[in-house]
C-alpha atoms as a printed R data frame, in Angstrom:
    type eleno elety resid chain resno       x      y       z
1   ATOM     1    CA   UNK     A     1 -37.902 61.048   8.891
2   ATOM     2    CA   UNK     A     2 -33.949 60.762   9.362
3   ATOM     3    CA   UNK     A     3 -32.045 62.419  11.729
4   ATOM     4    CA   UNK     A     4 -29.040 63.426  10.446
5   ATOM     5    CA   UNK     A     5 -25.734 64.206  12.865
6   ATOM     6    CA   UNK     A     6 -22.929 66.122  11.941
7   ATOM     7    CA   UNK     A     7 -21.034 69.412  11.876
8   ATOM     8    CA   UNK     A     8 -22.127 72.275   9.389
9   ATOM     9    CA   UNK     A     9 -20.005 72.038   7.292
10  ATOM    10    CA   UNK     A    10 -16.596 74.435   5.632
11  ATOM    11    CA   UNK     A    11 -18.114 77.250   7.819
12  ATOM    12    CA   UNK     A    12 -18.190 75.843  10.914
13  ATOM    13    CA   UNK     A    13 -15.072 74.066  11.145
14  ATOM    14    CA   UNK     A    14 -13.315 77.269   9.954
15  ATOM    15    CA   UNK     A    15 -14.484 78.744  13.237
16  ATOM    16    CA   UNK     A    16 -13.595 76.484  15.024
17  ATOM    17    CA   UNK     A    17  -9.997 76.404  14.081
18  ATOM    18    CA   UNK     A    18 -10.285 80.271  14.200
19  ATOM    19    CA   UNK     A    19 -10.981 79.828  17.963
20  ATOM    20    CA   UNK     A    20  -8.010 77.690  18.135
21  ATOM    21    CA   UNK     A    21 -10.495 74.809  18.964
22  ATOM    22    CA   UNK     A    22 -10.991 71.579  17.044
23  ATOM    23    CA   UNK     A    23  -7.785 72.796  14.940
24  ATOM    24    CA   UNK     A    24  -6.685 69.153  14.336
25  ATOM    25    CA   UNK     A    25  -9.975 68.682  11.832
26  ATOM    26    CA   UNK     A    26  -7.923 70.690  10.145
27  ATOM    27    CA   UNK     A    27  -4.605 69.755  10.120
28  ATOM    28    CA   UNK     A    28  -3.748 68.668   6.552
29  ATOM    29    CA   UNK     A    29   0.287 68.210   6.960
30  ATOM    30    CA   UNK     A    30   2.877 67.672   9.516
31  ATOM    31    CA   UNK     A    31   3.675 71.663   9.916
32  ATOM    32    CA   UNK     A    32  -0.276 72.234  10.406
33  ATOM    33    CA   UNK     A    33  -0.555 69.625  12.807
34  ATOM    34    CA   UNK     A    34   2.682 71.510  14.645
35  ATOM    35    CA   UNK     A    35   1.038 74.920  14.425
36  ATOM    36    CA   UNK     A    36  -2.275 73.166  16.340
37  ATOM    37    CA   UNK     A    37  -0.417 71.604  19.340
38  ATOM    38    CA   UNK     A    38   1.671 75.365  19.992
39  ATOM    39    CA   UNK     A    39  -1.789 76.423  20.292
40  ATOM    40    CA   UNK     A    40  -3.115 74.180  22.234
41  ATOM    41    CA   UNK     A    41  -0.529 74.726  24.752
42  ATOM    42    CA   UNK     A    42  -0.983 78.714  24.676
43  ATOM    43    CA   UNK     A    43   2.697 78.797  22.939
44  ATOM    44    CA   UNK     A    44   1.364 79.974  19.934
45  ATOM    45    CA   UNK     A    45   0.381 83.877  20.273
46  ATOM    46    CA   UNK     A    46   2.836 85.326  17.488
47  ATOM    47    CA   UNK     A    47   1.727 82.567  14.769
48  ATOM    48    CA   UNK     A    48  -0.810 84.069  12.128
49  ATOM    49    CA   UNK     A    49  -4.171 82.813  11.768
50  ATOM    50    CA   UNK     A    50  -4.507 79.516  10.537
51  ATOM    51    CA   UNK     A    51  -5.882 79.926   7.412
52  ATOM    52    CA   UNK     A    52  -2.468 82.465   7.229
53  ATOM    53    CA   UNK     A    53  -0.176 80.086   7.871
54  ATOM    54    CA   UNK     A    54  -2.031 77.230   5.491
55  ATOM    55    CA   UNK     A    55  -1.097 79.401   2.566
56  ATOM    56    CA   UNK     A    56   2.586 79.590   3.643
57  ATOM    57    CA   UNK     A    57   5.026 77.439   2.116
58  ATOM    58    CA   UNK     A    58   6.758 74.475   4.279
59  ATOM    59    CA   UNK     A    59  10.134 76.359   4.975
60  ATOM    60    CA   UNK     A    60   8.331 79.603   5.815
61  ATOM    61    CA   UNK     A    61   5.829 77.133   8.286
62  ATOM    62    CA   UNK     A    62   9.090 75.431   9.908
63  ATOM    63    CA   UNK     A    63  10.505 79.115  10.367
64  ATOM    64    CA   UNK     A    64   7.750 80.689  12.143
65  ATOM    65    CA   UNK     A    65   7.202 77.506  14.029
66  ATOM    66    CA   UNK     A    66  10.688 77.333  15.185
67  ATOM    67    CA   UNK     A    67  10.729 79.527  18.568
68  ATOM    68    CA   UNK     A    68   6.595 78.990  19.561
69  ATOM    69    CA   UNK     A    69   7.497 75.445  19.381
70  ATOM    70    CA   UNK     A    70  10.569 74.948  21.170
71  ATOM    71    CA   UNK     A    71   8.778 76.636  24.038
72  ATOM    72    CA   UNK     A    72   6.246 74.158  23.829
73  ATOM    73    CA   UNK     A    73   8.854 71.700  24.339
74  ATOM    74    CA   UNK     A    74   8.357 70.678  20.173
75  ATOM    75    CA   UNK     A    75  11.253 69.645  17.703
76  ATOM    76    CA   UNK     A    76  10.720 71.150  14.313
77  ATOM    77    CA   UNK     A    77  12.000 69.250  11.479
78  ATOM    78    CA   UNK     A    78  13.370 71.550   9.093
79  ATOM    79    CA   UNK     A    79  12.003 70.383   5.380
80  ATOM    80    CA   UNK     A    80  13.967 68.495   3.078
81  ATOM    81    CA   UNK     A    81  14.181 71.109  -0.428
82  ATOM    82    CA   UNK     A    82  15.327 68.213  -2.533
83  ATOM    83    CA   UNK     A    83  12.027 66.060  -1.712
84  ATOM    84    CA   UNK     A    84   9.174 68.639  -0.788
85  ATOM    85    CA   UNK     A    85   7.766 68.533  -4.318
86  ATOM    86    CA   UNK     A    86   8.234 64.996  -4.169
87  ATOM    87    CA   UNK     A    87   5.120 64.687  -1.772
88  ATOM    88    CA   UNK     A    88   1.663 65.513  -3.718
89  ATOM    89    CA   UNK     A    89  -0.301 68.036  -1.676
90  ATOM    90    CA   UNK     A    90  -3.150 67.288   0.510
91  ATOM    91    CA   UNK     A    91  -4.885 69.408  -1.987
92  ATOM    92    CA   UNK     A    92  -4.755 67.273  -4.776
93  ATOM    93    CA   UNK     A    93  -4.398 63.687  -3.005
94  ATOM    94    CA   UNK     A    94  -7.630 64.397  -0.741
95  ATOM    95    CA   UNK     A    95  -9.322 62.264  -3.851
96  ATOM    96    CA   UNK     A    96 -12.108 59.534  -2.972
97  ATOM    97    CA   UNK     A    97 -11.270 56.373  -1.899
98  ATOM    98    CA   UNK     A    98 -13.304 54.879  -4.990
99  ATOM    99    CA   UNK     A    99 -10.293 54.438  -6.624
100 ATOM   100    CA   UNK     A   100  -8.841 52.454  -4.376
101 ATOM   101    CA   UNK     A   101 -11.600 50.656  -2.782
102 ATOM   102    CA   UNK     A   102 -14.710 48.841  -3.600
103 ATOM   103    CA   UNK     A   103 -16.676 49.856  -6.936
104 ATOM   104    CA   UNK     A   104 -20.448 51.443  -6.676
105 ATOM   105    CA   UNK     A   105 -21.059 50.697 -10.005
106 ATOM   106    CA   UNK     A   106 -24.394 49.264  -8.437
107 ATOM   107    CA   UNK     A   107 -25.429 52.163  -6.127
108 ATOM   108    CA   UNK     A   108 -27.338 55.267  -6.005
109 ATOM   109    CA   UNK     A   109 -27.032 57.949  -4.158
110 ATOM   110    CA   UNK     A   110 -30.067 59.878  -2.392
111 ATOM   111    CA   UNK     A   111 -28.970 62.628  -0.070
112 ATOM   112    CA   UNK     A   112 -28.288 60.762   3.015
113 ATOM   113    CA   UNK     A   113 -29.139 57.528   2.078
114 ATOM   114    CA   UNK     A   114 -26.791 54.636  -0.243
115 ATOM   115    CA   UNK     A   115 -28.603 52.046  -1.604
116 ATOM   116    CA   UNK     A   116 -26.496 49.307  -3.448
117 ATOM   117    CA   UNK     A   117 -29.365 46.681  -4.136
118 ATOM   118    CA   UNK     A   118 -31.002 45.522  -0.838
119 ATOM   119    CA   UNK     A   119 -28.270 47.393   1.404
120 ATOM   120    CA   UNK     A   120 -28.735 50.400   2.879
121 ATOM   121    CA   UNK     A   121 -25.935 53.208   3.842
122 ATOM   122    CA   UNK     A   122 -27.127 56.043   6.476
123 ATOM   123    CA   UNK     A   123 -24.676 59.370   6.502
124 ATOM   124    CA   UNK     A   124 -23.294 59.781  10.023
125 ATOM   125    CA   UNK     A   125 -21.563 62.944  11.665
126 ATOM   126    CA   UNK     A   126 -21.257 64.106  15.083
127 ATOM   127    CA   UNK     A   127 -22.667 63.218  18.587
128 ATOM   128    CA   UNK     A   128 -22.751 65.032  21.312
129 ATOM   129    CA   UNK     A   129 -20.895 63.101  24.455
130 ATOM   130    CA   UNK     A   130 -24.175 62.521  25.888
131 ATOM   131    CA   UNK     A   131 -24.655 60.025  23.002
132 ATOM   132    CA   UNK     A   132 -21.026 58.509  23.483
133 ATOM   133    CA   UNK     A   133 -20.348 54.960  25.235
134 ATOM   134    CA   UNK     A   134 -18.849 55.787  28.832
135 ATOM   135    CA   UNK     A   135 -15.059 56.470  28.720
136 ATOM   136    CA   UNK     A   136 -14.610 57.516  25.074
137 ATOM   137    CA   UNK     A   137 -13.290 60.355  25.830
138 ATOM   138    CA   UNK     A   138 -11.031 59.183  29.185
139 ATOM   139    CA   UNK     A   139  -7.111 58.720  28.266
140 ATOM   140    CA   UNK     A   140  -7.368 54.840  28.656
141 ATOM   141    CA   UNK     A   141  -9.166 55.330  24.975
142 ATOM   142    CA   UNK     A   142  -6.249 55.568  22.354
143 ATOM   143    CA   UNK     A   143  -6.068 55.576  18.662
144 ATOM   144    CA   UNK     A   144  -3.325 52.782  19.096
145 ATOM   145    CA   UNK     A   145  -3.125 53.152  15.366
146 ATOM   146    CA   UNK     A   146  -1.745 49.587  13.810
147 ATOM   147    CA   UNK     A   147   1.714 49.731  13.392
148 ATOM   148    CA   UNK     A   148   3.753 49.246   9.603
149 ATOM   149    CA   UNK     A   149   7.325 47.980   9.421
150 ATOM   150    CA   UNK     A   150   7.670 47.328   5.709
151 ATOM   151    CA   UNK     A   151   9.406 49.218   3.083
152 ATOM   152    CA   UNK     A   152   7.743 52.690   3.108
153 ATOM   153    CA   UNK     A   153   8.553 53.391  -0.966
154 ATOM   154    CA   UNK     A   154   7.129 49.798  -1.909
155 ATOM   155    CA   UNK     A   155   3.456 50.607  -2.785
156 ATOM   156    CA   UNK     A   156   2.440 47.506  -3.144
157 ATOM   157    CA   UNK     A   157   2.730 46.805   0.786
158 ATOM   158    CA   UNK     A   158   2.021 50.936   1.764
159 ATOM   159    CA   UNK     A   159  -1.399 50.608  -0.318
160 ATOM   160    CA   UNK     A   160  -2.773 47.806   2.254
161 ATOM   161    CA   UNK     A   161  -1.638 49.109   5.199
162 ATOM   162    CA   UNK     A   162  -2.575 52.302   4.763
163 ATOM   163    CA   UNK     A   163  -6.417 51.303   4.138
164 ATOM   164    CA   UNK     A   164  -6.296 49.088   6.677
165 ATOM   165    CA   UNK     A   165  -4.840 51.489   9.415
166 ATOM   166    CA   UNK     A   166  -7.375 54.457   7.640
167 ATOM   167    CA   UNK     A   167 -10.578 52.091   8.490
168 ATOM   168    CA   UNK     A   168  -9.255 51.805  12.413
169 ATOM   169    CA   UNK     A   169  -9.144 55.564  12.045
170 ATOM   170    CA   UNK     A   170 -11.950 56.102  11.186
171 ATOM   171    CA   UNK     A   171 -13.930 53.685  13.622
172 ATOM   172    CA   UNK     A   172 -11.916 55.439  16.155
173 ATOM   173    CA   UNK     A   173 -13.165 59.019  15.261
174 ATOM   174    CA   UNK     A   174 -16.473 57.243  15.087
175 ATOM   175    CA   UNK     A   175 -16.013 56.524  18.994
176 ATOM   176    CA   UNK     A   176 -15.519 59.906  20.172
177 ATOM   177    CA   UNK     A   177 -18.874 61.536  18.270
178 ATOM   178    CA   UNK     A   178 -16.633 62.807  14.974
179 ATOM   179    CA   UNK     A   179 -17.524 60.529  12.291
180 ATOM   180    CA   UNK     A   180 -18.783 64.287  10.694
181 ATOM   181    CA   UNK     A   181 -15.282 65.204  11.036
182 ATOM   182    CA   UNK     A   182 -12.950 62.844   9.291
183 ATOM   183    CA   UNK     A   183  -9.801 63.563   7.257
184 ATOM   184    CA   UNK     A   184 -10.148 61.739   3.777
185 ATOM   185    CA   UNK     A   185  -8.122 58.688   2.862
186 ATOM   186    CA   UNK     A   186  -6.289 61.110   0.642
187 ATOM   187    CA   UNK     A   187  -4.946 63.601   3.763
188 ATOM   188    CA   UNK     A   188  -4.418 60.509   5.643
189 ATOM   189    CA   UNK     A   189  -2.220 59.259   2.932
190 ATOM   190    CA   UNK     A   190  -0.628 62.302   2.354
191 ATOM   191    CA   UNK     A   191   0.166 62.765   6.183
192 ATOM   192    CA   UNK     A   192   1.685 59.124   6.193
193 ATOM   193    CA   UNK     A   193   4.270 60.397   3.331
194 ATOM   194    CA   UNK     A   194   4.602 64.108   4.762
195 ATOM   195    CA   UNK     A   195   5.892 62.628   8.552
196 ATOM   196    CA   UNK     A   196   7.520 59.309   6.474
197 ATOM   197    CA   UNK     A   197   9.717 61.986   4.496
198 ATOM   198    CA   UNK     A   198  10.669 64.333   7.712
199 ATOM   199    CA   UNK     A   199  11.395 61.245  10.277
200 ATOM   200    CA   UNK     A   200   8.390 61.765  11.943
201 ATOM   201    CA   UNK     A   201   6.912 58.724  14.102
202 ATOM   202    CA   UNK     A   202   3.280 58.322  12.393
203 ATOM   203    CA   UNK     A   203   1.804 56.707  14.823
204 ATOM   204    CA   UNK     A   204   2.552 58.405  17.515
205 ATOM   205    CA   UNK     A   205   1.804 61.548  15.329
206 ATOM   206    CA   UNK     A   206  -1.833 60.667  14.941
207 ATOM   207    CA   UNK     A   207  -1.884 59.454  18.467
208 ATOM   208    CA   UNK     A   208  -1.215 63.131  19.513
209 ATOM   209    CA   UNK     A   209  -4.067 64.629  17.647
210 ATOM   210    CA   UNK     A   210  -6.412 62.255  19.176
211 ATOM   211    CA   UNK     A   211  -5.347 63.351  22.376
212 ATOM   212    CA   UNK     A   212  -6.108 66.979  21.304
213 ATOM   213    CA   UNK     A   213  -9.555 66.144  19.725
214 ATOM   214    CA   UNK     A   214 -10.897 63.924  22.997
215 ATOM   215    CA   UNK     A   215 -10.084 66.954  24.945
216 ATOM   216    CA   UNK     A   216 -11.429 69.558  23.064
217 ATOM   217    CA   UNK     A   217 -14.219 66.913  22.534
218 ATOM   218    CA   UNK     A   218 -14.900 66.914  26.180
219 ATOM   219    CA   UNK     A   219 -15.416 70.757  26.612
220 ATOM   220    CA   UNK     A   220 -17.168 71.884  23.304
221 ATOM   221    CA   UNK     A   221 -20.267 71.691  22.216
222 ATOM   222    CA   UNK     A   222 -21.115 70.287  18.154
223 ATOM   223    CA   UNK     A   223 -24.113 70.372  16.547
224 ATOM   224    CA   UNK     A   224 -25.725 67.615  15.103
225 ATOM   225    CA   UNK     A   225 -27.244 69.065  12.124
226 ATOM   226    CA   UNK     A   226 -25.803 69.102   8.848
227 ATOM   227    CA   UNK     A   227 -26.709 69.141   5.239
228 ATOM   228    CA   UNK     A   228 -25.912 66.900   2.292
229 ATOM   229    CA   UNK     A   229 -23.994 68.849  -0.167
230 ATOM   230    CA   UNK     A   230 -25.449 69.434  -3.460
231 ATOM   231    CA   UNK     A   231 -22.773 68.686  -5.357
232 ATOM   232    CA   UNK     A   232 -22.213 65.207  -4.115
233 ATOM   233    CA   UNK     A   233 -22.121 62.139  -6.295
234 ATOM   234    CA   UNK     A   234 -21.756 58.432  -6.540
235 ATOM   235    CA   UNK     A   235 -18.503 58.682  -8.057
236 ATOM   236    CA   UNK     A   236 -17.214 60.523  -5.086
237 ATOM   237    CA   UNK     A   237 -17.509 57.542  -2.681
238 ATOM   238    CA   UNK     A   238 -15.952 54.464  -2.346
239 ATOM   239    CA   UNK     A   239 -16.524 51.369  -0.464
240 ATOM   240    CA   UNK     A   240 -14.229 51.446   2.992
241 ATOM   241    CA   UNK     A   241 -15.543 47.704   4.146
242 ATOM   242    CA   UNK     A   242 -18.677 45.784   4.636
243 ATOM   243    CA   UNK     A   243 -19.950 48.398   6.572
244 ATOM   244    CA   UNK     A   244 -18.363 52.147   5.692
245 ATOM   245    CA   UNK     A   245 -18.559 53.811   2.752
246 ATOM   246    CA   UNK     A   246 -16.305 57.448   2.308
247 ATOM   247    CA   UNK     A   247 -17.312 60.037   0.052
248 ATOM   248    CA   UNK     A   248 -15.512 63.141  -0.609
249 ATOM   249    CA   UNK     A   249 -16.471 66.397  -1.975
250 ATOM   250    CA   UNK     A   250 -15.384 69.767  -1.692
251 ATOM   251    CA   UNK     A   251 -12.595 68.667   0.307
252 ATOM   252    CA   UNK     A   252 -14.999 67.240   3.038
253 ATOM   253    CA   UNK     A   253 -15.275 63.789   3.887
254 ATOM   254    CA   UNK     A   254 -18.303 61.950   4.478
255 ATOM   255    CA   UNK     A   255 -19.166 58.629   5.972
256 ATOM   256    CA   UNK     A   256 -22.312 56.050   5.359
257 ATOM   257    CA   UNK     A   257 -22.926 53.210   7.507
258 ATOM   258    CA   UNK     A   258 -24.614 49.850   6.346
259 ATOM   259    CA   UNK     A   259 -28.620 50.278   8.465
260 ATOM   260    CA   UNK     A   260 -30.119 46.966   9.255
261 ATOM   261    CA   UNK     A   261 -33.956 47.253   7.773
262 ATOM   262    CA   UNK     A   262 -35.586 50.226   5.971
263 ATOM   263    CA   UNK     A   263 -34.759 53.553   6.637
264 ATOM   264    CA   UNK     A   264 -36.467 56.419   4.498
265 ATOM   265    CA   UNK     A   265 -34.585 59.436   3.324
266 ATOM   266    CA   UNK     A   266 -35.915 62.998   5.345
């Protein structure tokens, strides 16, 4: 039997964002990620809910973000009108990486369990910090994201970059007991363009919601039960590296990682 770890999914994280907790697993765009740090620093109190302010549109987001935010000490970059529909939404660009990656032409999925000829995939999600390796969650541990100095419109150099910095990511996440909890390569891409088209450092962007998650990390509890959605299929994964493969479904991300031996499905 399998044990599977992981965070029940849609409902759960909902909650948790409700309860102004864990709102960076969330956080979809630059304004969301905004809206989570005023919260996190008890600024927020006069924002709607954050499924409210999800539905807003980017100028209406900057707007109510202005004043909660400059209390928190926060600059809020006004959008740009001429470019906003210029960015594709998170909605529609939080797409597999199968696309983009390796094929699985050769693999079948079974709940919680890849199989691509003799290798073997397990799903992962969450751990509890008991489970973590000591100092995961200490400051010392960064995202220390790599860093891109090329020509942000050239594609051709964003495309490689961008899965190589989503990979560290995601190993990262993997460190502090989230792997359940991962943005898709599609938010992550989107994000990259959403803070690229305000001015906003990337990096040091992502660097911030790591911050938030080790320390809501460190104080609240997450299951480590979930279920493997019905609706998943092969298509909706792709391979990340010799070791990771991503699915998406539903908007959710899920990860596999390569088991050494046998492991039978629960």
């Amino acid at each position: 039997m399998v044990r599977i770890v992981g965070l029940v999914a849609g409902m759960f994280l909902s909650s948790l964002c409700q309860a102004d907790r864990f709102c960076f697993l969330q956080a979809q765009s630059y304004y969301e990620q905004l809206f989570c740090e005023v919260k996190a620093q008890g600024k927020g109190s006069k924002l709607p809910r954050f499924d409210e302010f999800k539905r807003s549109s980017q100028i209406t987001q900057a707007l109510l973000l202005k004043h909660p935010a400059k209390s928190a000490g926060l600059t809020v970059i006004m959008p740009k009108r001429s470019n906003e529909a210029n960015i594709e939404s998170p909605i529609k660009s939080t797409k597999s990486t199968a696309s983009k990656t390796g094929a699985m032409s050769n693999c079948v999925l079974q709940d919680a369990l890849i199989e691509c000829g003799t290798r073997r995939y397990q799903m992962l999600g969450n751990l509890s910090n008991q489970r973590l390796k000591p100092g995961s969650l200490e400051e010392s541990s960064r995202l220390e994201l790599p860093e891109y100095t090329g020509d942000s419109l050239n594609r051709d150099k964003v495309l490689p970059y961008l899965l190589k910095a989503y990979r560290h990511y995601v190993n990262k996440m993997m460190d502090i007991g989230l792997a359940g909890a991962t943005m898709s390569y599609g938010t992550f891409e989107y994000l990259f363009n959403d803070l690229r088209d305000k001015g906003v450092d990337f990096n040091k962007r992502f660097e911030t919601m790591y911050r938030y998650l080790k320390q809501d990390k460190k104080n609240i509890h997450v299951s480590e039960t979930i279920t493997t959605p019905g609706s998943l299929r092969i298509s909706d994964c792709g391979v990340l590296d010799q070791q990771l493969i991503a699915c998406v479904v539903d908007g959710r991300n899920y990860l596999y990682r390569r088991s050494v031996g046998i492991i039978e499905p629960h």
